[in-house]
N, C-alpha and C positions, 0 to 999 in steps of 0.2 A: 204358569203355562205348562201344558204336560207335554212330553218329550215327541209326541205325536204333532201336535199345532207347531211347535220348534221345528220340525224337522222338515214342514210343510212349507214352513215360511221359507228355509235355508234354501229348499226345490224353486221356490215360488221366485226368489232372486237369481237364481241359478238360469233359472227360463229368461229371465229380463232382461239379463247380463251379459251372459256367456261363462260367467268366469266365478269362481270357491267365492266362496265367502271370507275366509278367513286370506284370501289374496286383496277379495276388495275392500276389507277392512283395512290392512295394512297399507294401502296404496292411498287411500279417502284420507284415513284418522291420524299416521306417522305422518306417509308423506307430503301427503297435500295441504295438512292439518287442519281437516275439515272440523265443527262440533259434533258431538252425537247427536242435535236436533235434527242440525244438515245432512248428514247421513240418513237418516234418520225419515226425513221428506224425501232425500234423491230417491231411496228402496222402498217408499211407502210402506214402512212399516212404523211400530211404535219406538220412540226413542229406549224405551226399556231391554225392547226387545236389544238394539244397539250394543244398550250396556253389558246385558247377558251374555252376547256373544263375545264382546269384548273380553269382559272376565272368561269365558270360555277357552282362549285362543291365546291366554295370556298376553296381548295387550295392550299396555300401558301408556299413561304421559308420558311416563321418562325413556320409554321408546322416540319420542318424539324430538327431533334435532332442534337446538337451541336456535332463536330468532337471532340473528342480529339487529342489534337499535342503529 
């Protein structure tokens, strides 16, 4: 995807939301610990897309707080 469709999409969520991207990733993916599918359908965009940002934003699972059993 070229930096132009990227940029459009980030605007496109931005109008839906209110709120960065890279806030509502972190609020969805660490602390809600949604999937990237689920994200993914919430911002009606492509699960890829998800990922990209992800790596983008640095990120990660292991940002992610451990579950208790």
């Amino acid at each position: 995807m070229d930096d132009g469709r990227k940029s459009h999409a980030k605007e496109l969520v931005r109008e839906r939301t209110g709120r960065e991207v890279p806030d509502l990733l972190r609020e969805l993916y660490v602390d809600r610990r949604h999937t990237q599918a689920e994200i993914a359908r919430a911002l009606d965009v492509h699960r890829m897309t998800i990922v990209l940002w992800l790596q983008e934003y640095g990120i990660t699972r292991s940002d992610r707080p451990e579950v208790a059993l």
